[in-house]
C-alpha positions as CSV (number, residue, x, y, z in Angstrom):
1,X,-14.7,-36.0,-3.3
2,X,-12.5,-33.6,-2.0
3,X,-10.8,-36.2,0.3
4,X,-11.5,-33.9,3.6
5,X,-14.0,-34.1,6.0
6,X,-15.0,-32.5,9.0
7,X,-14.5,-33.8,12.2
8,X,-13.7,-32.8,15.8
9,X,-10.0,-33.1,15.1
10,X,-9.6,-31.0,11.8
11,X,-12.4,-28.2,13.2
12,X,-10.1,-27.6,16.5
13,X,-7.1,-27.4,14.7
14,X,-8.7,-25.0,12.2
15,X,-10.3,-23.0,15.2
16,X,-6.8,-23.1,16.6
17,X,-4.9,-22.4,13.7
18,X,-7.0,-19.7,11.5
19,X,-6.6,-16.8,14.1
20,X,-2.7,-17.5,14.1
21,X,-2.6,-16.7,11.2
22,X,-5.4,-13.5,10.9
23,X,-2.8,-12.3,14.1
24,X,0.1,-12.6,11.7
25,X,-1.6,-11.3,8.7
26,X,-2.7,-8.4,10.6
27,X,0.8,-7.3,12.1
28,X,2.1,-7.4,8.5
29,X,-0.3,-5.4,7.4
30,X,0.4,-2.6,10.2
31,X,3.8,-3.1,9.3
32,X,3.4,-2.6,6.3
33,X,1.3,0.4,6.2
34,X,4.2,3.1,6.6
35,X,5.7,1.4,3.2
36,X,2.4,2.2,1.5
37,X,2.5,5.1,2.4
38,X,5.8,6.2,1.2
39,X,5.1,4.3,-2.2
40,X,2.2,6.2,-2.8
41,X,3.7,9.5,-1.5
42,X,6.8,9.1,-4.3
43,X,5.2,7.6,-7.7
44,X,8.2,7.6,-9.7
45,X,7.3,10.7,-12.2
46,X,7.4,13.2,-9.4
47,X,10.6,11.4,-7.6
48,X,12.2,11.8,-11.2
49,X,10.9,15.7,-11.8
50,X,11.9,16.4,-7.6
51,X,15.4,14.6,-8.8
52,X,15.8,16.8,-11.7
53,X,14.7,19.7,-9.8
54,X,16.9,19.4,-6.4
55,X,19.4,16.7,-7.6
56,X,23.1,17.8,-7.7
57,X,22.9,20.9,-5.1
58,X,20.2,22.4,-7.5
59,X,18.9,26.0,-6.5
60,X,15.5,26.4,-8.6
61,X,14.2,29.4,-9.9
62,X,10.4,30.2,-8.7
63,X,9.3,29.2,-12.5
64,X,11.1,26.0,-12.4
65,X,9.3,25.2,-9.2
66,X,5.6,26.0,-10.1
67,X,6.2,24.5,-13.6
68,X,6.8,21.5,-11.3
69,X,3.7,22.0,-9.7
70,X,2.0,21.9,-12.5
71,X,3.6,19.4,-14.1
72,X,3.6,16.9,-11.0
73,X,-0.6,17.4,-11.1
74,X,-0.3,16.4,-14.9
75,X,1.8,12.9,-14.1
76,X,0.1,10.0,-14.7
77,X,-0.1,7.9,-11.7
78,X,2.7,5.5,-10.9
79,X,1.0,2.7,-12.3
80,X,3.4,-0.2,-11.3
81,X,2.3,0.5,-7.6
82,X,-0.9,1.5,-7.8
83,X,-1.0,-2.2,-9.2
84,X,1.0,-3.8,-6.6
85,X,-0.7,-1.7,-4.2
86,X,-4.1,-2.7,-5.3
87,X,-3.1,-6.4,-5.7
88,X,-1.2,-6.2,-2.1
89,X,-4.7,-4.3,-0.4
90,X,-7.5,-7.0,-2.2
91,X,-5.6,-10.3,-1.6
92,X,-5.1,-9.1,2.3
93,X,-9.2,-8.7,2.4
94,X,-9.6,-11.5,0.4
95,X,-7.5,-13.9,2.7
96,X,-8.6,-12.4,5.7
97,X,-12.0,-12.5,4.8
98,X,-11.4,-16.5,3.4
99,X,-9.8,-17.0,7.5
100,X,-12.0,-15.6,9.4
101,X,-15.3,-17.3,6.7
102,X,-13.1,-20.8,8.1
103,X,-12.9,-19.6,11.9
104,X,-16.7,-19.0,12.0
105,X,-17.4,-22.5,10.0
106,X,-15.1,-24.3,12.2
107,X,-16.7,-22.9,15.5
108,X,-20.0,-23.3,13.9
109,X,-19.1,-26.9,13.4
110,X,-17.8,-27.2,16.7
111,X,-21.1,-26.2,18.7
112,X,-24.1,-28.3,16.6
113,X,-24.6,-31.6,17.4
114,X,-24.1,-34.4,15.4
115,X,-23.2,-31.9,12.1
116,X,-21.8,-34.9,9.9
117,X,-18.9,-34.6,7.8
118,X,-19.9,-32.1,5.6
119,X,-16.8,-32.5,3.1
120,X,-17.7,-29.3,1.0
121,X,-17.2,-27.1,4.0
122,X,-14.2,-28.6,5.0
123,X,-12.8,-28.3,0.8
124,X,-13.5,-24.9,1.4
125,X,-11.9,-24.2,5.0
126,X,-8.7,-26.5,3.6
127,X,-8.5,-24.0,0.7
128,X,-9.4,-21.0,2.6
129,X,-6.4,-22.1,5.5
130,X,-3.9,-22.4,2.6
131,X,-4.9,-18.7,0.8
132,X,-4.0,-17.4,4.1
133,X,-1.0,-19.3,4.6
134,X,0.1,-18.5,1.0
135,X,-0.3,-15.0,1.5
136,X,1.2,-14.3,5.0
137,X,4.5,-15.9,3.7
138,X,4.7,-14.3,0.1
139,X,3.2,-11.3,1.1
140,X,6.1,-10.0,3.1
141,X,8.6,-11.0,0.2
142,X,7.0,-10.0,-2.6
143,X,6.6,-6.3,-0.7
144,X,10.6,-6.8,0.2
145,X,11.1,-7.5,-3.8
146,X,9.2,-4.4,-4.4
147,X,11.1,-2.2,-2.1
148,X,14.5,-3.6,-3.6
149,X,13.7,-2.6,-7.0
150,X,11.9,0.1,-6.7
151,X,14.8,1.6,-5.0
152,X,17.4,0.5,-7.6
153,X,15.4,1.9,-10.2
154,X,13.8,4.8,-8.7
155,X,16.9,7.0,-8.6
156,X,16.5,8.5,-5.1
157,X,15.8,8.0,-1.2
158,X,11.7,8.3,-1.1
159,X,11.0,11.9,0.2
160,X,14.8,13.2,-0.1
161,X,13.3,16.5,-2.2
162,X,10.0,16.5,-1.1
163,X,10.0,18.9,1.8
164,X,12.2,21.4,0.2
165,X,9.8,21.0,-3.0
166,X,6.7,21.9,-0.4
167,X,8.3,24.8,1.3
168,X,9.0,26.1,-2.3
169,X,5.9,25.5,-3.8
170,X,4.0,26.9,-0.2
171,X,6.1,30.2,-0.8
172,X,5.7,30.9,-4.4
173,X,2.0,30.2,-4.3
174,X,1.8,32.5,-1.5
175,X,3.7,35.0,-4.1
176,X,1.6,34.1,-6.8
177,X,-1.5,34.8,-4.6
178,X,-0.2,38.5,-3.7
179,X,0.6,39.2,-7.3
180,X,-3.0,38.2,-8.2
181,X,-4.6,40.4,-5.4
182,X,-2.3,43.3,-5.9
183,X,-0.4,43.2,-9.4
184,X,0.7,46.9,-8.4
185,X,2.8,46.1,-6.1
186,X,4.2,43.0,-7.2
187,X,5.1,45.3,-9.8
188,X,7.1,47.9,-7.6
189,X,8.8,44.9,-6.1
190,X,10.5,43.7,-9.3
191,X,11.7,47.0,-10.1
């Protein structure tokens, strides 16, 4: 036995309790979206080849910039957070999916008559309630931890080079596209 049963008291409180926490689980997740983001957007190889590149008042040359390029499309991913980013994304639908499964059960329980104690159902809401809790409290820290190291270790502000890099790399592309339509006069223009 699982030492839980249902009953008019535990299923209100559950009803009461479980969108609480979907509410709270959802703003962090909002909140937390623009962090995503930025992690994504600066995967440590490219923040280390942009901090090579621009770092120190760096000028680069055209080559340096579309050897980046190519380069940046040859990293492998970041995979420290694409796995905390996986892990972060799953365990959010998981425990949102386990709180809303217990909402549902809990009004469902509410509204038959005479239901009976069903004690698997309320194991499962009990475990489902604590997921959720689990997760909207360490969620936010463990995210915060991430954030602190990443920037100790990372090396630079996320997006410092990045739209100098894309104005270079829009330009010489641009270059690189003339050249390949018209090698005569990209030609003329470097003598």
């Amino acid at each position: 036995m699982s030492g839980v049963e249902m009953n008019e008291a535990f299923a209100a409180t559950v009803a009461g309790v479980a969108p609480v926490a979907l509410l709270v689980m959802t703003v962090e997740i909002a909140n937390s979206r623009k962090r995503l983001g930025a992690a994504l957007r600066n995967l440590s190889p490219k923040r280390r080849l942009l901090t090579s590149l621009y770092g120190d008042g760096n000028e680069p040359t055209r080559e340096q910039v579309l050897a980046a390029r190519e380069a940046i499309r040859a990293a492998p991913v970041g995979l420290w957070t694409m796995f905390l980013t996986a892990v972060y994304v799953l365990s959010a639908i998981a425990a949102a999916s386990a709180l809303l499964g217990s909402e549902v059960a809990a009004i469902h329980w509410l509204s038959t008559p005479d239901a009976g104690p069903q004690p698997e159902v309320a194991a499962s809401i009990r475990k489902s309630l604590i997921l959720g809790f689990v997760w909207v409290t360490a969620s936010p820290q463990l995210m915060m931890l991430n954030t602190m190291f990443s920037s100790l270790f990372g090396g630079i502000t996320p997006g410092k080079y990045e739209s100098r890099y894309s104005e270079d790399v829009r330009r010489y592309t641009a270059d690189e596209e003339r050249e390949r339509r018209d090698p005569e006069s990209a030609q003329a223009g470097q003598d």
